[in-house]
C-alpha positions in Angstrom: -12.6 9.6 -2.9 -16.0 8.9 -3.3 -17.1 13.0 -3.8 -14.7 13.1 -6.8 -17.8 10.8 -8.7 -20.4 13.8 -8.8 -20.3 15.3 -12.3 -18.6 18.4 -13.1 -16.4 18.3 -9.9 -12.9 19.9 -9.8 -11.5 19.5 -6.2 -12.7 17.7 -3.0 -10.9 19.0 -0.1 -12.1 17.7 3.6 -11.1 20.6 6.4 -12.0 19.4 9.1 -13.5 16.3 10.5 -16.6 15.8 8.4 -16.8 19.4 6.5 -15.8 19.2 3.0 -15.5 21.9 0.5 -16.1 21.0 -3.4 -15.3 22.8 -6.3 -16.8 22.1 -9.8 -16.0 23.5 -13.1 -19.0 25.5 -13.8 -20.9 28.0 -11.6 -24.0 26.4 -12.3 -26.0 25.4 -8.7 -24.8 22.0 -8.4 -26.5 21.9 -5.0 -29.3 19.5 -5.7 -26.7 17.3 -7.7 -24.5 16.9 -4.6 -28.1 16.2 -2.2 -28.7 13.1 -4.7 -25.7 11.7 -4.3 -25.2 11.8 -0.8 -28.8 10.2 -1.2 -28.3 7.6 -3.5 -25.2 6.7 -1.6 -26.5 7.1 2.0 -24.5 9.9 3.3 -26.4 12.4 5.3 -26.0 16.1 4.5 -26.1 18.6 8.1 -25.4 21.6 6.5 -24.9 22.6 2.3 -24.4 25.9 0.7 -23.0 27.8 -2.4 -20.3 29.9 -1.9 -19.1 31.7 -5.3 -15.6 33.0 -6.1 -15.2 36.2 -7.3 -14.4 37.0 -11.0 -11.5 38.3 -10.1 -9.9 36.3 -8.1 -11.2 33.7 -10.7 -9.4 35.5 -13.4 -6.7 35.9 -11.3 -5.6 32.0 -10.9 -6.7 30.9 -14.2 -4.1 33.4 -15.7 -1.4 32.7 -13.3 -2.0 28.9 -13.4 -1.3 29.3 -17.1 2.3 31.0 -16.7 3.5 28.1 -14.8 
């Protein structure tokens, strides 16, 4: 998938119809690096926000991914 290209990204899930939720391995803003992609590859962008998981549950499923 072509998503899976922008630096630093973890998981590309698509929802429903054209929404798309990305996850990246840092919590830096990775915002504008996502807008110049869909740019430089001439997707258009309707809506795009940062939505941050809490430590917690962070903590949570790094700890229990690494008991499997």
């Amino acid at each position: 998938e072509a998503l899976q290209k922008i630096d630093k990204v973890n998981k590309v899930e698509n929802s429903v119809g054209f929404v798309y939720h990305i996850y990246f391995s840092t919590r830096e803003d990775m915002r504008a690096k996502v807008f110049d992609f869909a740019r430089d590859n001439g997707l258009k962008i309707l809506q795009l926000y940062q939505k941050n998981t809490p430590l917690e549950k962070l903590f949570i499923e790094l700890t229990t991914e690494s008991e499997k």
